[in-house]
PAZAPA-4460 file (N, C-alpha, C; in steps of 0.05 Angstrom, whole numbers, plus 32768, in hexadecimal, padded with zeros to 4 digits):
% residues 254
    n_x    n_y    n_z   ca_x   ca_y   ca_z    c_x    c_y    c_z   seq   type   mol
   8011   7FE8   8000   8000   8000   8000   8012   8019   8000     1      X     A
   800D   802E   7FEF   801F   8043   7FF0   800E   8058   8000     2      X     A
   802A   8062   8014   802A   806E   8024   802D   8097   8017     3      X     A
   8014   809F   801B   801D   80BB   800E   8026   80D4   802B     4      X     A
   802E   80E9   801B   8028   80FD   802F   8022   8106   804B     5      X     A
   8005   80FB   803B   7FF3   80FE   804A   7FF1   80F7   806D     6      X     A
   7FF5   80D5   805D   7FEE   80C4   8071   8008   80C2   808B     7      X     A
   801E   80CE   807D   8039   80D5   808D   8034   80E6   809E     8      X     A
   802C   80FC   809E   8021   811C   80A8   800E   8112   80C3     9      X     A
   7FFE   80FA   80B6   7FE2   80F7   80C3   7FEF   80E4   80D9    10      X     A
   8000   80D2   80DF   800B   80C3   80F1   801A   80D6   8100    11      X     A
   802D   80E9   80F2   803F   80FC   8101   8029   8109   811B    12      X     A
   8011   8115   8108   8001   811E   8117   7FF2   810D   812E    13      X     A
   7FE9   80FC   812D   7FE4   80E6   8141   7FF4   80DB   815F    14      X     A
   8010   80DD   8152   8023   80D9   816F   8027   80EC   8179    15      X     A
   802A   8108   8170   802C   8124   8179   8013   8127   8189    16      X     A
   7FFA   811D   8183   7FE3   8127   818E   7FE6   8114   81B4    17      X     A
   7FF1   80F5   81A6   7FE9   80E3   81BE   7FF7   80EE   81D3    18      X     A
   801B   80FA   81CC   8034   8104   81DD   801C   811B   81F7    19      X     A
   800B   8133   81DE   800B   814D   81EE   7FE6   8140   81FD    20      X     A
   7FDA   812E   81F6   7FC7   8120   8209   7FD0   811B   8222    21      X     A
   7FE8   8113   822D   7FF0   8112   8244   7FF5   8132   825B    22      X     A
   7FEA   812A   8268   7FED   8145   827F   7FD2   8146   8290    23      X     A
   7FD4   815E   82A3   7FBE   8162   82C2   7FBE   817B   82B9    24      X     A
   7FA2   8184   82B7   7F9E   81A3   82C1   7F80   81A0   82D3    25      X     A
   7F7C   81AD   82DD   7F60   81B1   82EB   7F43   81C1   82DC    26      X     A
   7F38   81B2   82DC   7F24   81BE   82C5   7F09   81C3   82E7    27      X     A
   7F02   81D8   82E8   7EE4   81DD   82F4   7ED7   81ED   82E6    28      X     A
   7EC0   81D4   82DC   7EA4   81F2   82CE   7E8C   81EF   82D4    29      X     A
   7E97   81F1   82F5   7E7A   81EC   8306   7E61   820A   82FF    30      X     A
   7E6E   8217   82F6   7E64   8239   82F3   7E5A   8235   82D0    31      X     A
   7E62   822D   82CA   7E60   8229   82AC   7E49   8217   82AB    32      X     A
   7E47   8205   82BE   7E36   81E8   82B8   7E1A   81F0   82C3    33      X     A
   7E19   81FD   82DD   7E07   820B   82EA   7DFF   8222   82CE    34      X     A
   7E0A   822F   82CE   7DEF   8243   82B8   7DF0   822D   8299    35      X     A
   7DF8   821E   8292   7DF2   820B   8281   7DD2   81FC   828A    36      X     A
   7DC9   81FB   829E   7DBC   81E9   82A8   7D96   81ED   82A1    37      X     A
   7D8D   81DE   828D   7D6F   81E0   827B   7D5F   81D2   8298    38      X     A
   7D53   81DA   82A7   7D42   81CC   82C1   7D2B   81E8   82B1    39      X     A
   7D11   81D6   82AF   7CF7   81DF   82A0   7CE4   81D4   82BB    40      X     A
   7CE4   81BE   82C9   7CD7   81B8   82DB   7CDE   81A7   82ED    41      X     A
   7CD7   8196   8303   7CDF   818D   8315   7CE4   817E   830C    42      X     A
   7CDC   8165   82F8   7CE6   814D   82E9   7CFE   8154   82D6    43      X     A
   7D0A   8164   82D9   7D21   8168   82C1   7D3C   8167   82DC    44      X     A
   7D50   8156   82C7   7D68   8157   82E0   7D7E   8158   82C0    45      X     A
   7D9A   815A   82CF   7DB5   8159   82C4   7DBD   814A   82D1    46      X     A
   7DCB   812F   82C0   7DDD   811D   82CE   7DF9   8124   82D7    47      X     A
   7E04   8128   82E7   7E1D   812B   82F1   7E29   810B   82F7    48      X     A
   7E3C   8104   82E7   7E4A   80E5   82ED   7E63   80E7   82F4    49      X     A
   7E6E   80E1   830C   7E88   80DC   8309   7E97   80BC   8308    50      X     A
   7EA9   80C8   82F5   7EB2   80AC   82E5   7ED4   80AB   82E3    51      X     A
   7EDD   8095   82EB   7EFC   808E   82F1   7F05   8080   82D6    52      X     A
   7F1B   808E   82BF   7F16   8083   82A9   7F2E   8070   82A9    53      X     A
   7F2B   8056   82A8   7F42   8040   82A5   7F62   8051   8292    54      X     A
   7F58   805E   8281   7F72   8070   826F   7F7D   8080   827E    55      X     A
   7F6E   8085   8299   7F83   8098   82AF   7F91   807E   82C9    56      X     A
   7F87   8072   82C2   7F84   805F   82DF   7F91   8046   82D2    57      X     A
   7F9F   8046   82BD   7FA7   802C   82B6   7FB4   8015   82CA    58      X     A
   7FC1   8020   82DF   7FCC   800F   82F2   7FB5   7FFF   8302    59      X     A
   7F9D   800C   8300   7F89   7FFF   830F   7F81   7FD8   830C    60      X     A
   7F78   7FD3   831B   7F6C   7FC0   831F   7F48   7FC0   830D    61      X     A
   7F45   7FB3   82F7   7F2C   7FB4   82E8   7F1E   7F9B   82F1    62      X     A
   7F26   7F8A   8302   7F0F   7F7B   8314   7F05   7F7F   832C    63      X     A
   7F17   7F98   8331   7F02   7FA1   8347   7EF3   7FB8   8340    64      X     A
   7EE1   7FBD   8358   7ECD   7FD4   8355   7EB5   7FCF   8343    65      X     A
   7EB0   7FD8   8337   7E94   7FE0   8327   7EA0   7FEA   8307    66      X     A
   7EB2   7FE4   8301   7EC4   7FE6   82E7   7EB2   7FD7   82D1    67      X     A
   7EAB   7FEE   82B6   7E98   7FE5   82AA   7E98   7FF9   8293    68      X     A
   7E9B   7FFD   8277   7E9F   8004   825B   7EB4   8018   8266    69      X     A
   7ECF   800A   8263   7EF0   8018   8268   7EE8   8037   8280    70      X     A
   7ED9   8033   8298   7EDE   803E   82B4   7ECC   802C   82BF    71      X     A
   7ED2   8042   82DA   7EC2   8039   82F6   7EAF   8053   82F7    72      X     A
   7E99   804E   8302   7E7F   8061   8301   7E83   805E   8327    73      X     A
   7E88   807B   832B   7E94   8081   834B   7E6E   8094   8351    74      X     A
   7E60   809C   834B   7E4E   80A6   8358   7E39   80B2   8343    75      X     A
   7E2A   80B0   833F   7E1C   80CD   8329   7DF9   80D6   833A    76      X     A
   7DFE   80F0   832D   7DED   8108   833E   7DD9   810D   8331    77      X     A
   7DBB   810C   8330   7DA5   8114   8329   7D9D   812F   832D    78      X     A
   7DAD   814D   8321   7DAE   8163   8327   7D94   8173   831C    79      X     A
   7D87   817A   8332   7D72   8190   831A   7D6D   81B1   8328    80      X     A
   7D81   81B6   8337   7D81   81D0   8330   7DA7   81D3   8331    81      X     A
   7DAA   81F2   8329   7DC4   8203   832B   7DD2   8200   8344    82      X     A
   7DB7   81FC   835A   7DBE   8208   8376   7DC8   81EB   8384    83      X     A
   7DBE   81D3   8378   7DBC   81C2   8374   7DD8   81B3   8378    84      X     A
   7DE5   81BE   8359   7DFD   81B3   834F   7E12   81BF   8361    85      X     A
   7E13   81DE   8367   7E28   81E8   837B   7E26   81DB   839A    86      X     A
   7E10   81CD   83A4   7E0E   81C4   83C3   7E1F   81AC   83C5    87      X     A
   7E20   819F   83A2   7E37   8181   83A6   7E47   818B   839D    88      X     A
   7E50   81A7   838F   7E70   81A8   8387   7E80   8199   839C    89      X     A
   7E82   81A1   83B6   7E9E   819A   83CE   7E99   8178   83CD    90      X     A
   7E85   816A   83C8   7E81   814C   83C8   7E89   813D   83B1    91      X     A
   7E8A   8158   83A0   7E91   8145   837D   7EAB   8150   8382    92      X     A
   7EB2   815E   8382   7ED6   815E   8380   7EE2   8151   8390    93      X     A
   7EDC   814D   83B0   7EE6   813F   83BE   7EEA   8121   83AB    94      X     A
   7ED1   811A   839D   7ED4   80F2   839D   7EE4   80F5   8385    95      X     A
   7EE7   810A   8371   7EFB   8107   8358   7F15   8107   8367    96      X     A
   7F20   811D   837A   7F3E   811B   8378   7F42   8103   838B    97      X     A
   7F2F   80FC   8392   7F3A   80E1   83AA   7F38   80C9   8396    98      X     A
   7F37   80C9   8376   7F39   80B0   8369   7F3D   80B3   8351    99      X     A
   7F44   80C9   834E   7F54   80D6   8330   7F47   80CE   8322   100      X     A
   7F32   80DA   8322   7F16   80D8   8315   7F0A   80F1   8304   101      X     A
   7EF7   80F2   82F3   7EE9   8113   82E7   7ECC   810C   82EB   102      X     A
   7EC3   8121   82EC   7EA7   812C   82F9   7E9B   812D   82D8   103      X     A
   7E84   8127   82D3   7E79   8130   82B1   7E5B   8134   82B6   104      X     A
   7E59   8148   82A1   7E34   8154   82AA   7E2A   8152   8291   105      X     A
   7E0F   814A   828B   7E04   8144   826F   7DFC   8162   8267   106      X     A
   7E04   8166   824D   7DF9   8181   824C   7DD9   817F   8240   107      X     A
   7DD9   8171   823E   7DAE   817B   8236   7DA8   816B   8250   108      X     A
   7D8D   8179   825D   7D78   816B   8272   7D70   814D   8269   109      X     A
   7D6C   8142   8282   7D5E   8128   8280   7D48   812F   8293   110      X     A
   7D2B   810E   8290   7D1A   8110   829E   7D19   80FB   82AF   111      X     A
   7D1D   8103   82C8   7D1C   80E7   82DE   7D00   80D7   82DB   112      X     A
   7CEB   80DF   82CD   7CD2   80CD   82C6   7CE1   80B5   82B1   113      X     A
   7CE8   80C5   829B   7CF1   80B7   8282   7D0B   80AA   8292   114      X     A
   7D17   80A8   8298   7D34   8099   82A1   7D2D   8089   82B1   115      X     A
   7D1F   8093   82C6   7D1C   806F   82D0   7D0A   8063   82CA   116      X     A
   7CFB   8066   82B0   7CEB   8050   8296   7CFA   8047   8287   117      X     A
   7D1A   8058   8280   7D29   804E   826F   7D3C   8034   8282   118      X     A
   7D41   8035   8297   7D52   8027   82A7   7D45   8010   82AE   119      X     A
   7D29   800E   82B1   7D1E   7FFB   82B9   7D18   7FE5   829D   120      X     A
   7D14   7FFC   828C   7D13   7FE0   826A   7D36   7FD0   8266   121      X     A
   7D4C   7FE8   8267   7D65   7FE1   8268   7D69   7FD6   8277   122      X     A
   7D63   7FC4   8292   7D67   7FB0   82A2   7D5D   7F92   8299   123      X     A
   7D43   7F9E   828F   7D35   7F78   8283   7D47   7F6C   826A   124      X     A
   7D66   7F7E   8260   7D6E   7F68   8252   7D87   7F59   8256   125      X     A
   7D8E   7F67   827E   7D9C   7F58   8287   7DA1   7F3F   8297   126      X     A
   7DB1   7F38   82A1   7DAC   7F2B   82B8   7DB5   7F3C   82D5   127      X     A
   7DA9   7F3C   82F8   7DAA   7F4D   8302   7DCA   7F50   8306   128      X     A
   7DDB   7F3E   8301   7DFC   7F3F   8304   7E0B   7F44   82F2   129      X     A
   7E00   7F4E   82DA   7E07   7F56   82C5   7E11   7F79   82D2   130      X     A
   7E24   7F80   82C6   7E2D   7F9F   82CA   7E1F   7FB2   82C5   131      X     A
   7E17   7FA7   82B0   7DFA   7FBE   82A5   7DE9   7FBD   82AB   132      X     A
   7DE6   7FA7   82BF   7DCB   7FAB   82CE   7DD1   7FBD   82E3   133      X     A
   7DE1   7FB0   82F0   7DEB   7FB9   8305   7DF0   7FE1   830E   134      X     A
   7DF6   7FE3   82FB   7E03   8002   82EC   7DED   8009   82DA   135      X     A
   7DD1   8003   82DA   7DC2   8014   82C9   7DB9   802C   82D7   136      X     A
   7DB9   8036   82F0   7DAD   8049   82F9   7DC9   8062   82F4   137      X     A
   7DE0   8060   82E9   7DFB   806D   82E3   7DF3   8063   82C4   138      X     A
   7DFA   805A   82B4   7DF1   8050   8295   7DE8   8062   8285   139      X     A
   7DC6   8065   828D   7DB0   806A   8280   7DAF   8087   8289   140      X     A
   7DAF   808F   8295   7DAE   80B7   8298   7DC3   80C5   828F   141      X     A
   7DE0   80B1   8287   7DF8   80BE   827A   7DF2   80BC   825A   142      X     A
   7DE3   80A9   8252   7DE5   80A4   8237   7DDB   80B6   8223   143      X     A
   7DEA   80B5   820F   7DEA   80D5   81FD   7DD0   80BF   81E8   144      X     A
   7DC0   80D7   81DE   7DAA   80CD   81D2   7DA8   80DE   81AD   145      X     A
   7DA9   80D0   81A2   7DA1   80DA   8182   7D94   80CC   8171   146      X     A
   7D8C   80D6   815F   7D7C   80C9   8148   7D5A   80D7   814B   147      X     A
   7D4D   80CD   8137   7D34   80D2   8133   7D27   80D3   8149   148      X     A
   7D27   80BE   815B   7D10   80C2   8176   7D19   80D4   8185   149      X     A
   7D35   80E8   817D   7D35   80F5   8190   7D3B   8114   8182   150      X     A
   7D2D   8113   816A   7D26   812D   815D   7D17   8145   816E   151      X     A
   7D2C   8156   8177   7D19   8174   8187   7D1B   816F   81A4   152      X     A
   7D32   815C   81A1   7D37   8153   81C1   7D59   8153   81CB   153      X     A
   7D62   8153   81E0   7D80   8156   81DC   7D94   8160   81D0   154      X     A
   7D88   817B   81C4   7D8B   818B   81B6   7DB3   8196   81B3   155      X     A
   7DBA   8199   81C6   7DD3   81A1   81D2   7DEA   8193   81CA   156      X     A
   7E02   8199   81C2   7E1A   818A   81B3   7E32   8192   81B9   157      X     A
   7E45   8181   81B9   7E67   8191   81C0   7E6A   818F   81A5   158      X     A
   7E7C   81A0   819B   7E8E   81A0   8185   7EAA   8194   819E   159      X     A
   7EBD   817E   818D   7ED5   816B   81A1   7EEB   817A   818C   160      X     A
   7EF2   8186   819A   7F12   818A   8185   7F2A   8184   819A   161      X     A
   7F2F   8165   8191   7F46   8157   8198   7F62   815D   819A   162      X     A
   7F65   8179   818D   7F89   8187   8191   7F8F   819C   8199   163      X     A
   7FA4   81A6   81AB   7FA3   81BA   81B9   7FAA   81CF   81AB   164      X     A
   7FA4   81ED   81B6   7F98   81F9   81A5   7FB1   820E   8191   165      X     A
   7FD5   8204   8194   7FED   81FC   8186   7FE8   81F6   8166   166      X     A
   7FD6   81DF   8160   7FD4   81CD   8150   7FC8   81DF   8134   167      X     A
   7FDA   81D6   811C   7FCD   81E6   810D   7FC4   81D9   80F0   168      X     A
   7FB3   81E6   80E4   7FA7   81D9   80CA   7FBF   81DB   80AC   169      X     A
   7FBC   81C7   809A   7FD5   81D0   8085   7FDB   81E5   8085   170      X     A
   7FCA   81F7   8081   7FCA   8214   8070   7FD8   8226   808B   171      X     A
   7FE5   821F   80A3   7FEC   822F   80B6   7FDD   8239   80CE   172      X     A
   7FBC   8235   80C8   7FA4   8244   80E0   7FA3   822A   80F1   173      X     A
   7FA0   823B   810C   7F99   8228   8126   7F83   821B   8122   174      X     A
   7F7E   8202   812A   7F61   81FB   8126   7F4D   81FE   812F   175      X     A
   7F55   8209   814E   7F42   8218   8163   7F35   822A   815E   176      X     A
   7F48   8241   814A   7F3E   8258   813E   7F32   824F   8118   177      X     A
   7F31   823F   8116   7F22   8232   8100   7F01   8228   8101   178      X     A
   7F0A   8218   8117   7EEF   820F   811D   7ED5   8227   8127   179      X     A
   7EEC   823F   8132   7ED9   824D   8140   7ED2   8260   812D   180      X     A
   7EE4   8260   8116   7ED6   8279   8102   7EC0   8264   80F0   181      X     A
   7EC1   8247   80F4   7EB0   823D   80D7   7E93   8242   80E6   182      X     A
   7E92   8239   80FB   7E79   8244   8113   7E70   8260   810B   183      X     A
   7E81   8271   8113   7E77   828B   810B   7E70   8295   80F2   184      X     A
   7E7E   8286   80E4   7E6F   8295   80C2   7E53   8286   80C2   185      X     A
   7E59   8275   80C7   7E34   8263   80C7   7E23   826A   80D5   186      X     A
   7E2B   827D   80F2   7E14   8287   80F9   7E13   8276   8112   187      X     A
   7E24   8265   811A   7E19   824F   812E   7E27   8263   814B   188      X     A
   7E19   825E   815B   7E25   8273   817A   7E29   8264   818B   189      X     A
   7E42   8259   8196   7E42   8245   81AC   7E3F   8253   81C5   190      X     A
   7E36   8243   81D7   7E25   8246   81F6   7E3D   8244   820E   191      X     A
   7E50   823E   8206   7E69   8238   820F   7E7E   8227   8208   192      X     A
   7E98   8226   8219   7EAF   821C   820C   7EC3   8215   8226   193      X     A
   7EC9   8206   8223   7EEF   8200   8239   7EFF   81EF   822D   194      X     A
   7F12   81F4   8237   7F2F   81E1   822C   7F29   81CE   823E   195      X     A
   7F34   81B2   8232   7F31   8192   8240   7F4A   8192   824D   196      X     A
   7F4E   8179   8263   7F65   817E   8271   7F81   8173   825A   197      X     A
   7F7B   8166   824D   7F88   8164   822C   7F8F   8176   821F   198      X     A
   7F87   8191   8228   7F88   81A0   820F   7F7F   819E   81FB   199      X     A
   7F6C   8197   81F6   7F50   819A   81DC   7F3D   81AB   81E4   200      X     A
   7F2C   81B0   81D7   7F16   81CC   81DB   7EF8   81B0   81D3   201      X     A
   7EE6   81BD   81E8   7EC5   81B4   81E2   7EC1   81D1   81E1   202      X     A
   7EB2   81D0   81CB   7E9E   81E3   81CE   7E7F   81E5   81C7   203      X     A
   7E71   81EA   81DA   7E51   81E5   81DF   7E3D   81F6   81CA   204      X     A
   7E39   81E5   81B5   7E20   81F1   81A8   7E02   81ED   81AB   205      X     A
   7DF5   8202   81A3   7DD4   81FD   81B9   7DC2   81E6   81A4   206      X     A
   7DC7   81DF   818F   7DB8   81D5   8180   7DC1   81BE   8168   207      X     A
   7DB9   81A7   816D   7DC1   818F   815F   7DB5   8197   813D   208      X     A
   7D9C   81A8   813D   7D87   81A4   811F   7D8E   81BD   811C   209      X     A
   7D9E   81D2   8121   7D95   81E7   8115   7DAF   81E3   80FA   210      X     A
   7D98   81F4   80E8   7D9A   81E9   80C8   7DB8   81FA   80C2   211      X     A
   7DC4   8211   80CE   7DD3   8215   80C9   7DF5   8208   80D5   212      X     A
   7DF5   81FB   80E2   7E03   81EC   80F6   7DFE   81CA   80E3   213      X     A
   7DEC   81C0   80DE   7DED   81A4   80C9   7DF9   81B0   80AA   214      X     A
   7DF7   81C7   80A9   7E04   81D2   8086   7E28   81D3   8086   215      X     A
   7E2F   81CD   80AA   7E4B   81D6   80A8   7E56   81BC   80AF   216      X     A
   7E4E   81A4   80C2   7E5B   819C   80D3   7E62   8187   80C7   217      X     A
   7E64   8183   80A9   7E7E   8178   809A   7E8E   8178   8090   218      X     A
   7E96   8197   809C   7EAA   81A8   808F   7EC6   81A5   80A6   219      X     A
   7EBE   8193   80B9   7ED2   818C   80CF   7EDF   8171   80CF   220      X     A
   7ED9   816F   80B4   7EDE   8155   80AB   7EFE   815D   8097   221      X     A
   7F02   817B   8097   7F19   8181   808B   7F31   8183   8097   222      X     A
   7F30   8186   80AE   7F49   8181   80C8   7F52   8165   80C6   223      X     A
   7F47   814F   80BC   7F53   8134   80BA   7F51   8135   809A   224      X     A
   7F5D   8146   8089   7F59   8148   806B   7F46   8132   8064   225      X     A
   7F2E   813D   8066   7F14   8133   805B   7F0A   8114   8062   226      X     A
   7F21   8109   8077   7F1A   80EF   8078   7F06   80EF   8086   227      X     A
   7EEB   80D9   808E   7ED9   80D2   809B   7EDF   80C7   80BC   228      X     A
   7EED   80D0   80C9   7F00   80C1   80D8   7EE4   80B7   80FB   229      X     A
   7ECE   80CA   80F7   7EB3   80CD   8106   7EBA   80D1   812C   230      X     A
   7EBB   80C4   8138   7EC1   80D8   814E   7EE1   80CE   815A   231      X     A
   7EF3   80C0   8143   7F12   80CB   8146   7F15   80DF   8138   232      X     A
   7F08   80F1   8126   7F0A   810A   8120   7F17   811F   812F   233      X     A
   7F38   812F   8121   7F39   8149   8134   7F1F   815A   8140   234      X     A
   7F0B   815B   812C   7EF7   816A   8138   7ED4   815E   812C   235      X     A
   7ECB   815B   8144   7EB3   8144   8143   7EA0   8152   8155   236      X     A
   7E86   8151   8148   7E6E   8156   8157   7E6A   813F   8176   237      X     A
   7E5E   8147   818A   7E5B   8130   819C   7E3A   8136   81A5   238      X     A
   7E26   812B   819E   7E09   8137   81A0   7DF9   8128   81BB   239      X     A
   7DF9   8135   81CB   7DF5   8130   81E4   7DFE   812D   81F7   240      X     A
   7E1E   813B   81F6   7E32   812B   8203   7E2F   8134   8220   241      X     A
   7E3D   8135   8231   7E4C   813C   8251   7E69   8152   824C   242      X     A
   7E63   816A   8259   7E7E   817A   8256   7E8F   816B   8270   243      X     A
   7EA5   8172   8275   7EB7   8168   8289   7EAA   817F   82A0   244      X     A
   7EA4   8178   82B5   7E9A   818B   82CB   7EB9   818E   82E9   245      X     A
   7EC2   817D   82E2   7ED7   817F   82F3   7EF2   8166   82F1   246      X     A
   7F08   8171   82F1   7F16   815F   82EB   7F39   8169   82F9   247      X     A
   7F3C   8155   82FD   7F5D   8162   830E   7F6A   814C   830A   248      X     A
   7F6E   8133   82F6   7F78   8115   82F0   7F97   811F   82E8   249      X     A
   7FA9   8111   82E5   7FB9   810A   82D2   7FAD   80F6   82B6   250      X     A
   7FA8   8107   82A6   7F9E   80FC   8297   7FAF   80E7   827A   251      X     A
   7FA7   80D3   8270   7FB1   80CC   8257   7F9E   80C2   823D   252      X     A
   7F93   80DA   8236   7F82   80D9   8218   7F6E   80F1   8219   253      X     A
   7F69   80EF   8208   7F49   810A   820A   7F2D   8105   820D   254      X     A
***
């Protein structure tokens, strides 16, 4: 198979990315996550999960604990107000740095009616010692939701840009400052933004359907020269995702 250019550039780029993925910074966007927060009525909550990711913890032991799709699920919070989320800040940071762990908050609302209908169907196709049984009440309120049944629903999206914000496109432009002008010519206004403890940028757009935001968001398909690469993409939509709410790890990946 002949090897072009391209594909030289694109490996260079790959070990350079894995090298500068390593490192600790402290990420808090308890203030960010709080006025993020869609609570419409008493049935509307935000999941807060904290989760110990085996890629930080590799020395760990994976037969013990509650270790289940590459982490351990250490606690998660059924948040439905602002006032809410700040009364467990001192309880959620405490259990992250005591297990080099990250705190993650869903950015669109869930409904504790609907979730524990969804948890109770997601149990009948286990057995009760199954993990996923076990771990459906952590599972099912983190899970990111798309497609048709969920048209006009979960509205809310990260844009993931995987390289720190150094990293530049052929032509010489940062990609940070790429991504953020292709947004702005289109008209799309993000709701917010932070650097990952990786050094990658999320940034929070309000709307999965709006028509001018689906006219662009294959144009981020040009940072990996046009390949389809889908969410190993330098820069990939994530539609429903969890921003990082707190994090103080030594981290290794994004």
């Amino acid at each position: 198979m002949l090897i072009t250019y391209d594909d030289i550039q694109y490996m260079i780029m790959e070990s350079v990315n894995s090298i500068l993925s390593e490192g600790q910074s402290l990420i808090d966007n308890f203030d960010m996550a709080a006025n993020l927060m869609d609570i419409n009525s008493p049935d509307d909550f935000h999941f807060v999960q904290i989760i110990k990711r085996f890629k930080d913890n590799q020395n760990d032991d994976r037969s013990k604990g509650n270790y289940h799709g590459g982490a351990w699920y250490l606690g998660g919070y059924r948040v439905h107000s602002p006032q809410e989320l700040m009364q467990l800040k001192p309880q959620i940071i405490q259990m992250c740095d005591a297990n080099n762990a990250r705190a993650y908050m869903t950015i669109n609302n869930r409904s504790d009616k609907e979730t524990d209908s969804y948890i109770q169907v997601y149990r009948r196709h286990f057995s009760p010692r199954d993990a996923r049984y076990i771990h459906a009440d952590q599972i099912i309120p983190g899970q990111a939701k798309d497609g048709p049944n969920w048209a006009g629903k979960r509205k809310r999206l990260i844009i993931d840009i995987d390289v720190p914000n150094t990293e530049k496109t052929r032509e010489g432009k940062k990609v940070w400052d790429e991504v953020r002008k292709i947004l702005n010519v289109a008209g799309v206004v993000p709701i917010g933004e932070y650097v990952t403890p990786s050094g990658g940028l999320h940034i929070i757009l309000p709307d999965k359907e709006d028509d001018k935001f689906l006219t662009i968001k294959d144009l981020f398909r040009k940072f990996d020269n046009w390949r389809d690469k889908g969410r190993l993409a330098m820069v990939h939509p994530n539609v429903d995702a969890k921003i990082i709410l707190y994090s103080n790890v030594k981290t290794k990946g994004y």
